[in-house]
C-alpha positions in Angstrom: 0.0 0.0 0.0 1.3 3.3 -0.9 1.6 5.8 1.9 3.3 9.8 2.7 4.5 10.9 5.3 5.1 13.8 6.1 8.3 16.1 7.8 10.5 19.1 7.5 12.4 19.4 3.7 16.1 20.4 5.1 17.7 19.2 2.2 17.0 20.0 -1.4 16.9 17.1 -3.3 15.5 13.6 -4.4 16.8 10.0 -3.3 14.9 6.7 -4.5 15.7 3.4 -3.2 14.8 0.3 -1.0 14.6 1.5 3.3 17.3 0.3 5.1 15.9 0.5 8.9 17.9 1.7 11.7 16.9 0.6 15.2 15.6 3.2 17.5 19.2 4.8 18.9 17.9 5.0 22.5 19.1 2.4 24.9 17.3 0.8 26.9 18.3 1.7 30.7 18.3 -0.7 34.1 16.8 1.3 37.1 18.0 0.3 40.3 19.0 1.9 43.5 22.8 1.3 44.7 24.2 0.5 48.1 25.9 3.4 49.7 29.0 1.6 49.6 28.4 1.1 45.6 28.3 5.3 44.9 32.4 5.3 44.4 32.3 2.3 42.0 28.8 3.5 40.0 30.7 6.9 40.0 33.7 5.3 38.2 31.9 3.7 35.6 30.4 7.3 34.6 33.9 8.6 34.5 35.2 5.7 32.6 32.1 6.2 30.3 33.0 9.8 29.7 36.7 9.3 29.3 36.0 7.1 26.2 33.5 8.6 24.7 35.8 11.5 24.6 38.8 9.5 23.1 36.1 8.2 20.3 35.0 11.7 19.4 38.2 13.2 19.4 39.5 10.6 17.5 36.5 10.9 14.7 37.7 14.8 14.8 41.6 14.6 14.7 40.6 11.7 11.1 38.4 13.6 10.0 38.7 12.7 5.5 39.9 16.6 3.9 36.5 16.6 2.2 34.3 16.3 5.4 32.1 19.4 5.6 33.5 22.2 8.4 30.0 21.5 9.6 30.6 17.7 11.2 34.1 19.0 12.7 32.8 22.1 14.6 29.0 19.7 15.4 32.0 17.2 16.8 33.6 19.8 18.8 30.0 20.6 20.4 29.9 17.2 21.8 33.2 17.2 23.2 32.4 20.4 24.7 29.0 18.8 26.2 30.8 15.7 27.3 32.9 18.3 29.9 29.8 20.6 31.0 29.5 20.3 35.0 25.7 21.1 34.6 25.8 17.4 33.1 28.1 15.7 35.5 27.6 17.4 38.2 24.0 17.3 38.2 24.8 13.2 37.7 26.9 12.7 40.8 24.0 14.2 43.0 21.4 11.3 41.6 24.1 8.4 42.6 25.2 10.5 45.6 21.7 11.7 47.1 19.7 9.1 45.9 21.3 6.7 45.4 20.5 5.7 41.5 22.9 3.1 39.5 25.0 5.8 36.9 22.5 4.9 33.9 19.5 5.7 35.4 21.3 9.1 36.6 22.0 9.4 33.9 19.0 10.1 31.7 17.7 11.3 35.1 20.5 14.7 34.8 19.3 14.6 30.5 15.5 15.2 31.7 16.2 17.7 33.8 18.5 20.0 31.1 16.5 18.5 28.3 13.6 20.6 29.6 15.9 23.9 29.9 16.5 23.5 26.5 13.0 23.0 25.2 12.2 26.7 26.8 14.5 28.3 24.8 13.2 30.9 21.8 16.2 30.9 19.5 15.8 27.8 17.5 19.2 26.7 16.7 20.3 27.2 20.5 16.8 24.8 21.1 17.7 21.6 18.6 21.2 21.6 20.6 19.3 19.3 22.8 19.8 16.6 20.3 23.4 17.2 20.6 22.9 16.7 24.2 20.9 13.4 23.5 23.1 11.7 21.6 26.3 12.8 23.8 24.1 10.6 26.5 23.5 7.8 24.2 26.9 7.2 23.5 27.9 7.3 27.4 24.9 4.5 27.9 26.3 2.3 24.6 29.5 2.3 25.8 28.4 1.5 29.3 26.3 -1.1 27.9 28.9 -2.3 25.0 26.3 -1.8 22.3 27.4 -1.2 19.1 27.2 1.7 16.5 23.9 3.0 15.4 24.8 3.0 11.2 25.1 -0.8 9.3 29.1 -0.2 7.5 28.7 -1.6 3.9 31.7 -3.3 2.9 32.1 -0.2 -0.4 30.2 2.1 -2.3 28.5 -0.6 -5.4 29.7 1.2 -8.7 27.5 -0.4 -10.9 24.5 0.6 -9.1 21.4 1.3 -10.7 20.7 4.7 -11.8 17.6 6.0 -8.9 16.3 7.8 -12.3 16.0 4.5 -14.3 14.2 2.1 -11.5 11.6 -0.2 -11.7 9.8 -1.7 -8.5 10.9 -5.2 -9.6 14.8 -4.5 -9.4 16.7 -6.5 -6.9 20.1 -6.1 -7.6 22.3 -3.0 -7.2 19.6 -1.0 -6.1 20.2 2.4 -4.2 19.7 2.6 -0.4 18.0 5.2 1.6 18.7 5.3 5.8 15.2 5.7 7.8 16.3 6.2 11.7 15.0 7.7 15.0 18.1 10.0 14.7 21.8 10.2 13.3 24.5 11.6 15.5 27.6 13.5 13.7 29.5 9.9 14.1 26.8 8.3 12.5 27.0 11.5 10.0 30.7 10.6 9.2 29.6 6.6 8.6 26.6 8.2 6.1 28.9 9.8 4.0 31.2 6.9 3.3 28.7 4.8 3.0 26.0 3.5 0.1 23.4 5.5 1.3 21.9 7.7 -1.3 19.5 9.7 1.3 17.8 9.7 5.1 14.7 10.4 6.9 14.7 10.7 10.7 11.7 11.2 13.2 13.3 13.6 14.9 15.2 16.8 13.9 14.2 20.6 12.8 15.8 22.8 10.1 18.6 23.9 12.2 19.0 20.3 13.6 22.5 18.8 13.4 21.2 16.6 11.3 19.8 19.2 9.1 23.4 21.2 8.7 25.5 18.5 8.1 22.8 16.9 5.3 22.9 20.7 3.7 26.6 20.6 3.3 26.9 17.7 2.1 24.1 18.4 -0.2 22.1 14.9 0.7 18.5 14.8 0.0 17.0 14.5 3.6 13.6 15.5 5.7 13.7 15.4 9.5 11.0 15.2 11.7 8.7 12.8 10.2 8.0 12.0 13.9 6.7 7.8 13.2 8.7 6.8 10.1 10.9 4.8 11.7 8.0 2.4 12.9 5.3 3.0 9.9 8.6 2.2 7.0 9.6 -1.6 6.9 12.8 -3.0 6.1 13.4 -2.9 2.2 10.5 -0.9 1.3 10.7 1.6 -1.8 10.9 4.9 -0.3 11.1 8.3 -2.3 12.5 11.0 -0.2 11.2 14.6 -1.7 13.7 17.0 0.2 12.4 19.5 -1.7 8.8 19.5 -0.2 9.4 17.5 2.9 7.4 14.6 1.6 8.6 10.7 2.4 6.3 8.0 0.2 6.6 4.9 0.9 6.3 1.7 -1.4 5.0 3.6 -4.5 3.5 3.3 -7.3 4.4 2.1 -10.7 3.3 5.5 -11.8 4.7 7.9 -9.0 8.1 5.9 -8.6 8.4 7.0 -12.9 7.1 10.4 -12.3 9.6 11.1 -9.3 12.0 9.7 -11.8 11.5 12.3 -14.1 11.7 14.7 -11.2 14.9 13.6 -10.5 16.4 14.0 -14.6 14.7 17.4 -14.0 16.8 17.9 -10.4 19.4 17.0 -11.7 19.8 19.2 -15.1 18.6 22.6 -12.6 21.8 21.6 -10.3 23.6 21.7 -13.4 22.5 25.0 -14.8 23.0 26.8 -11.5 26.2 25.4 -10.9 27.1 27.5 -14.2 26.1 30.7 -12.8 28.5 30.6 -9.7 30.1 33.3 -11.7 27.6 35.0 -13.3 27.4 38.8 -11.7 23.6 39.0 -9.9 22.7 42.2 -12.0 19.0 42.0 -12.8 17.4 42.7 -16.6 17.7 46.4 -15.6 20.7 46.7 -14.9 20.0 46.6 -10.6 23.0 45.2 -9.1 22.0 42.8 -5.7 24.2 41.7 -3.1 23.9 37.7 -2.4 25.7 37.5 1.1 26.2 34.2 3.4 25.0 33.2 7.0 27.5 31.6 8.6 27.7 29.6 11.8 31.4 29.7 11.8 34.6 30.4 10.7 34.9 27.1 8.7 31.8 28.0 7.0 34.0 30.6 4.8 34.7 28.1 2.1 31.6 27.1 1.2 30.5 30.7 1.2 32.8 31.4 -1.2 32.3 28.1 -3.6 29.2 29.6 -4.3 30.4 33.4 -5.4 28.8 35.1 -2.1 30.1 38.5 -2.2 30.8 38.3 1.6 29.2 37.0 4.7 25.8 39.3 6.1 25.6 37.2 9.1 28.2 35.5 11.5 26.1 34.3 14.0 29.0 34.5 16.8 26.6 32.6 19.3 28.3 29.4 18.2 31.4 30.3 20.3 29.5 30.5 23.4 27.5 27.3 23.5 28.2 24.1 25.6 30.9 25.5 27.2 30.3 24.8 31.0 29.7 28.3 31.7 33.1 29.2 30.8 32.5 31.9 28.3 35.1 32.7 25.9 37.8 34.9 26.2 38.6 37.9 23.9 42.0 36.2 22.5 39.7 33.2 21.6 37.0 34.9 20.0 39.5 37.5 18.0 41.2 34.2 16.6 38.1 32.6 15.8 36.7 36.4 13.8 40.0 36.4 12.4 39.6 33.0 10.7 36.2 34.3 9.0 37.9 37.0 8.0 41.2 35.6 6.6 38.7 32.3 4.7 36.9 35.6 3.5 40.1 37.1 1.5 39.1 40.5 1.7 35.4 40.4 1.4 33.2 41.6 4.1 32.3 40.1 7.0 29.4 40.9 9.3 30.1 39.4 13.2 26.3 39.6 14.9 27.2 40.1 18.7 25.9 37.2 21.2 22.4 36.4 20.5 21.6 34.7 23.6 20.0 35.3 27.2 19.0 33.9 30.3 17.1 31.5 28.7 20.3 29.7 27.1 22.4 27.3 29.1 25.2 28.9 30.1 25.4 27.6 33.4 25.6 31.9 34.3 22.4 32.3 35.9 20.6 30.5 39.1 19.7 27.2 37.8 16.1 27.2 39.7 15.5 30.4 38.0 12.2 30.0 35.7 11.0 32.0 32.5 7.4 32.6 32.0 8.4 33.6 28.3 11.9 33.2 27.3 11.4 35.1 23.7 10.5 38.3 25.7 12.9 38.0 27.8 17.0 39.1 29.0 18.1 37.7 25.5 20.4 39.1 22.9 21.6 42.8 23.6 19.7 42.9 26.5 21.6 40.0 28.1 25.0 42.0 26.5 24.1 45.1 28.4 23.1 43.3 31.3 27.4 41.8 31.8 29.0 44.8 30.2 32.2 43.2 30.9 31.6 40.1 28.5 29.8 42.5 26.5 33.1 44.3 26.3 35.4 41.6 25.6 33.5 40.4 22.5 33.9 44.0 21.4 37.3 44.1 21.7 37.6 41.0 19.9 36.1 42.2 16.9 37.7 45.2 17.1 40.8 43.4 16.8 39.9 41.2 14.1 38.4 43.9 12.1 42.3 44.5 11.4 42.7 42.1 9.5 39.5 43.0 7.1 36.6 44.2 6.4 34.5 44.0 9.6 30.7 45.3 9.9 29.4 44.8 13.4 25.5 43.9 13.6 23.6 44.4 17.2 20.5 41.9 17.5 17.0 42.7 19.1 17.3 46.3 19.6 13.9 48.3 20.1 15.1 51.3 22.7 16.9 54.4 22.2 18.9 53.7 25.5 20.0 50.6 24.4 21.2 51.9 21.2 23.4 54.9 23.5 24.3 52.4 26.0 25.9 50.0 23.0 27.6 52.8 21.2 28.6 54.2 24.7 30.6 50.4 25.4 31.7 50.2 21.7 33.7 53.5 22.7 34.9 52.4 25.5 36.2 49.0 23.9 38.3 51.3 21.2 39.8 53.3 24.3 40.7 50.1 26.4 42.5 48.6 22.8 44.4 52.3 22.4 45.5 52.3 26.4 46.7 48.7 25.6 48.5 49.7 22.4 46.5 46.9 20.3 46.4 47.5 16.9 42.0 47.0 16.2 40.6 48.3 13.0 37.3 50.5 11.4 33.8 48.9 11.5 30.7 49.6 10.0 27.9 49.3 12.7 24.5 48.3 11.9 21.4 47.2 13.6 19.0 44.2 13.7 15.3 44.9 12.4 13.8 41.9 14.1 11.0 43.8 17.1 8.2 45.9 15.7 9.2 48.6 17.6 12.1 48.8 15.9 10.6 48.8 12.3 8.3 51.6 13.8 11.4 53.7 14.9 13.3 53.7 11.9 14.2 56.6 11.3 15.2 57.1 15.1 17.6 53.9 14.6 19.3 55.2 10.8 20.2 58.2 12.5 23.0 56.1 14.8 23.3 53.7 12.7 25.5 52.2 9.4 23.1 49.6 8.2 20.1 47.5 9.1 19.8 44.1 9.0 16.4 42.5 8.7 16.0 39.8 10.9 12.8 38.7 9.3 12.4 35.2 11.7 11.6 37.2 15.0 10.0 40.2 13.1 7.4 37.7 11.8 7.4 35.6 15.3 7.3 39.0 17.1 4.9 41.1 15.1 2.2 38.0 15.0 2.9 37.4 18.4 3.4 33.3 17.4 5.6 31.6 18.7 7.4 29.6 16.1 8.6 26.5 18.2 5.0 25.5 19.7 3.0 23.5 16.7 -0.1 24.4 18.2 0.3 27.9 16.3 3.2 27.2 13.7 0.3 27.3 10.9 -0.2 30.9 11.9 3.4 32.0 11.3 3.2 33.6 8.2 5.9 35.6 6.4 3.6 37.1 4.0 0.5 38.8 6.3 0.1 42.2 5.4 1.3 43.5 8.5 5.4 42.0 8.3 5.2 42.9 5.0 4.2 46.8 5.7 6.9 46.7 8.5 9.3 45.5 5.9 8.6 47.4 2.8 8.8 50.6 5.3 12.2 49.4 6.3 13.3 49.2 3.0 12.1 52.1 1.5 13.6 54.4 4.7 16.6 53.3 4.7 17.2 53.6 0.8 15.5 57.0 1.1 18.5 57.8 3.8 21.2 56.2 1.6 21.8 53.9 4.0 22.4 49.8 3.5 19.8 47.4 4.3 19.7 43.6 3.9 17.3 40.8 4.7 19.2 38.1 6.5 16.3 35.4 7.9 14.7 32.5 6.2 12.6 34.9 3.4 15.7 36.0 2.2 16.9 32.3 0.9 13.7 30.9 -0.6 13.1 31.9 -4.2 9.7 32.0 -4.0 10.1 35.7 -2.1 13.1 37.0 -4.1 10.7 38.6 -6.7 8.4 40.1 -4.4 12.1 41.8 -2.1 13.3 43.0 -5.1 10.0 44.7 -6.1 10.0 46.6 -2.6 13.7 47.8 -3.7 16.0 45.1 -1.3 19.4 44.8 -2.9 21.1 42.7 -0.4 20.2 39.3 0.6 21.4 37.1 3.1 21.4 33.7 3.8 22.6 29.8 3.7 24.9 29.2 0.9 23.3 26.7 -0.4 20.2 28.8 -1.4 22.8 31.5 -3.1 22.8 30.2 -6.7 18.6 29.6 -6.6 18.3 32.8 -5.6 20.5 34.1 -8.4 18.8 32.4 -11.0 15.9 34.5 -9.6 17.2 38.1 -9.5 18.9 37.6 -13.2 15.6 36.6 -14.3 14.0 39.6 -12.5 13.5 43.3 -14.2 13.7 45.2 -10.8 11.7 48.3 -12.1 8.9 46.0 -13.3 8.4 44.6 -10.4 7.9 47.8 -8.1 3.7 48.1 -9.0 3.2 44.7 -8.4 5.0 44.5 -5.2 2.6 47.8 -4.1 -0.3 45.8 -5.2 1.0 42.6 -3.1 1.6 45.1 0.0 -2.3 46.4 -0.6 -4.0 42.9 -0.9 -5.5 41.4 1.9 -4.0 38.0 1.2 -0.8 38.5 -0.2 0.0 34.8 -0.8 -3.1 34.2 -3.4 -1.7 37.7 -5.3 1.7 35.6 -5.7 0.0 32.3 -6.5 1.4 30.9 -3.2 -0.7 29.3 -1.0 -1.9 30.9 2.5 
C-alpha cells in the first residue's frame, strides 16, 4: 500500500531506493537503587564512560577525510564540549550521591532535567542543541552497555548501481539505499557519508538540527522530523524521499516511482544549470546590481560561502562560540582568533560578526539554575543580556575590534527596540576602542549596523538610521514578534506567516527608509533564501540578501531573471492585498 509521510524538507533534493531501517538509537536503561557503599564504583563507571567517549569523538575529529564538511568537525567539537559541561556531570553525581540511582538511570535522570531547559529556549538553533545533548548521552549508555554503532558499514560504495532515475519496482540487484532512523548523531553523519546511502529520513530533527546542517553541506537529499517513520517504514521498502517538499512516500507506485523519476532527470539538469552561474554577476534585466551574502555559523563555514560566489558574509552568528561551554565563556583572545579565521577564509570580502544572540534563557550555566522564565522570547536575550554583563559584552567588542584589522569588519547588534539601548551599545563600543588604544592593540574600522527583528524597531526607523550604518532585517523574530506566534510551539506554527500584510508593511517601510537615507539594508532570515520571495524583495527595492549558501545560486537564477523596475507596482499591489500569498499564487 502506498503511503506519505510527512516532515520538514532540510535538504534540497531527491533520493529513491529500498529503506534500510535503523533501530531506535535509544538504549534501553536498568533502574536500580545502589548501596551506599556502591556510589564510588557506579561513579567510576560514569567517569570511565565519559573518558572514552571523549577518546572516540576526538578521535573521529583529529581523522576527519579533507573533504568532510567544516560543519561535522565544529558539530563534533559541540559534543566534546558537552561531554565536559559540570551542569551534566555534576548534576549526575548528586542522583548516585543523594539518591542513590545506579549511573544509567542518573544518567538520563540529569538529561531530563536540562532537556527541559533547552525546550524553553526561543532561538531555534540554541533549542535543537538538545539533540546534541541526546546523543552525547546515548553514546555514554552504549559504551556502558557495549552496544554497538547506530549505522550498518557496507563493505564499499557498489559502482554499478542502478541509476535511482532508471528504476523499476521489480529491481533486486544494485539498487540504491535510503537510511530511515529515529536519529543520526555526527558519528553516524561521518559513517553516512562513506557509505552507500543515497539519502535519510529521521523522526526527529528541525531545520537547524544537526542533522539538518550536516545533510545541507553535504548536499544529501533529507527531511527530518517525520516523527513515526521509523515504525510505519519496513525494512526494504521503496521509499522516495522529496527533500524539496518535505514529503517521504513509501512503497509507490508504478506510476509515482516513474514520475519522481523524471523529477529527479529534471533535479538534476537545474543543479547543473545553477552550478554554471557561480560566476555569473547578480545584476538584474535592468541593470539593478543585488548583493547575495552568506549566513555563517562559523569560521569554517567561509569556504563554502565562497564556492558559491557570495560576495561576503551578512551574518556571522557569533553565538556558536559560546554554547556548551560549561559556563566558561570565551575569552577575547579566543573569540579574535576565531573572527580572524572568517575573516582571513573571507580574502578580503566583508564580513558581518552579529554580537551574542543569547540570554538567560540559554544554558550557560551563568544564571541561578532554579530560575524560571514565563516567556523566554520576551525576555534578558540578545543585547539585553550583552548590556546586562557589560564586561563580556566588552570583551566580545574588543575582539572584533581586533579582528576587524585584518578586514573588512561590519558589526550587527541583534533585538534592539530602545533608544537607551542603542546609546548604551555605542557608549561600550567607545569604550572597547579606548581600552585597545591604552593597551596599544592594533584594532581596526567597522561599519555598525542594527538588527530589524522587534516591531518597535521597524516603527522607529528613522530614530535607529540616524545612529546607525546599516540595518539588517531579521525577518524570523520580526514575523514571530509582530504575529505574536511563537514559532517553536505546533499548536500555532500554521499561523506564522511571512507574508501577512502587517510583516510585509513593517518591511517594505524598512526598506524604503533606509534607501531614502542612503543607507544599507539587507534581509538576512529565512525569506531572504527561498526563491519563492526573491521577486516580491526585489520589487520593494532590497538589494542585499542574506542567507545559507546553499540557497545562493537559486536565488541568483531569480534576480537575473527579474527586471527590478517592473516589479515595483506589483509588489505595491502585493503590499495592498488582503491575502498576499493568493496575489503571488502561493498558498496561505
Amino acid at each position: 500500500m502506498t503511503f506519505s509521510i510527512h516532515g520538514l524538507a532540510v535538504a534540497r533534493g531527491i533520493a529513491i531506493g529500498r529503506a534500510v531501517l535503523v533501530a531506535s538509537s535509544r538504549v534501553d536503561v536498568a533502574h536500580y537503587f545502589i548501596a551506599p557503599e556502591q556510589v564510588d564504583a557506579e561513579l567510576m563507571r560514569l567517569v570511565q564512560a565519559r573518558e572514552a567517549v571523549m577518546v572516540e569523538l576526538q578521535t573521529l575529529h583529529d581523522h576527519l577525510p579533507k573533504d568532510s564538511p567544516p560543519e561535522l568537525s565544529a558539530i563534533l567539537e559541540v559534543h566534546l564540549m558537552l561531554l565536559q559541561d559540570t551542569m551534566l556531570a555534576d548534576g549526575v553525581s548528586g542522583w548516585i550521591k543523594e539518591r542513590f540511582y545506579n549511573a544509567e538511570w542518573a544518567l538520563t535522570s540529569q538529561l531530563d532535567v536540562v532537556a527541559r531547559q533547552f525546550d524553553e529556549m526561543d532561538d531555534a538553533y540554541l533549542r535543537e542543541r538538545k539533540g546534541d545533548l541526546e546523543q552525547v548521552v546515548e553514546r555514554m549508555l552504549r559504551h556502558m552497555k557495549g552496544v554497538a554503532h547506530v549505522i550498518p558499514h557496507p563493505s564499499a560504495k557498489r559502482s554499478n548501481q542502478t541509476r535511482q532515475q532508471d528504476l523499476q519496482l521489480g529491481d533486486e540487484m544494485d539498487v540504491p539505499l535510503v537510511l530511515v532512523a529515529h536519529d543520526l548523531s555526527p558519528a553516524d553523519m561521518l559513517q553516512f557519508k562513506q557509505s552507500v546511502f543515497t539519502g535519510f529520513v529521521t523522526d526527529v530533527g528541525g531545520k537547524t538540527s544537526h542533522t539538518a546542517i550536516v545533510a545541507r553541506s553535504l548536499d544529501i537529499p533529507a527531511v527530518v522530523g517525520a516523527r513515526t517513520a521509523s515504525q510505519l517504514v519496513r525494512q526494504d521498502d521503496w521509499i522516495i524521499i522529496d527533500g524539496d517538499s518535505g514529503v517521504v512516500i513509501v512503497n509507490p507506485s508504478p506510476i509515482i516511482l516513474a514520475e519522481y523519476g523524471f523529477k529527479q532527470r529534471q533535479a538534476d539538469l537545474e543543479r547543473e544549470r545553477l552550478l554554471r552561474l557561480r560566476h555569473t554577476p547578480a545584476v538584474t534585466l535592468d541593470g539593478q546590481r543585488v548583493e547575495l551574502l552568506a549566513n555563517i555559523e562559523m569560521p569554517e563555514d567561509a569556504p563554502a560561502a565562497l564556492e558559491v560566489s557570495a560576495v561576503g558574509v551578512g551574518l556571522f552568528r557569533s553565538e556558536f562560540l559560546f554554547m556548551g561551554r560549561a559556563g566558561a565563556l570565551p575569552d577575547e583572545q579566543e573569540q579574535y582568533l576565531a573572527y580572524k579565521r572568517a575573516v582571513d577564509g573571507m580574502k578580503g570580502l566583508p564580513v558581518t560578526i552579529r554580537t551574542v544572540d543569547i540570554g538567560a534563557d540559554k544554558p550557560l550555566d551563568r544564571t541561578v539554575k532554579d530560575e524560571t522564565h514565563l516567556n523566554p522570547a520576551l525576555g534578558l536575550r540578545a543585547i539585553r543580556w550583552s548590556l546586562a554583563d557589560p564586561a563580556m559584552f566588552l570583551t566580545q567588542l574588543r575582539a572584533i575590534l581586533r579582528a576587524a584589522a585584518h578586514g573588512q569588519v561590519h558589526l550587527l547588534i541583534p533585538m534592539l527596540a530602545h533608544a537607551r539601548e542603542i546609546t548604551q551599545t555605542l557608549a561600550l563600543l567607545d569604550k572597547a576602542r579606548k581600552q585597545l588604544d591604552a593597551r596599544g592593540e592594533v584594532f581596526g574600522p567597522v561599519k555598525v549596523g542594527a538588527m530589524i527583528e522587534v516591531p518597535a524597531a521597524a516603527l522607529s526607523v528613522k530614530m535607529f538610521l540616524r545612529y546607525f550604518d546599516y540595518l539588517s532585517i531579521g525577518t524570523n523574530d520580526l514575523i514571530q514578534y509582530t504575529l505574536a506566534i511563537d514559532r517553536a510551539d505546533e499548536l500555532v506554527a500554521h499561523l506564522y506567516d511571512p507574508l501577512h500584510p502587517a510583516v510585509l508593511r513593517l518591511l517594505a517601510e524598512t526598506i524604503a527608509e533606509a534607501r531614502a537615507q542612503g543607507k544599507g539594508v539587507s534581509v538576512c532570515g529565512e525569506m531572504a533564501g527561498d526563491p519563492a520571495m526573491t521577486r516580491l524583495l526585489l520589487g520593494l527595492g532590497l538589494r542585499s540578501f542574506s542567507m545559507h549558501p546553499t540557497q545562493i545560486l537559486a536565488v541568483k537564477q531569480e534576480v537575473i531573471r527579474a527586471d527590478a523596475s517592473k516589479l515595483e507596482a506589483w509588489a505595491q499591489e502585493v503590499l495592498a492585498s488582503d491575502e498576499p500569498a493568493e496575489l503571488m499564487g502561493l498558498k496561505p
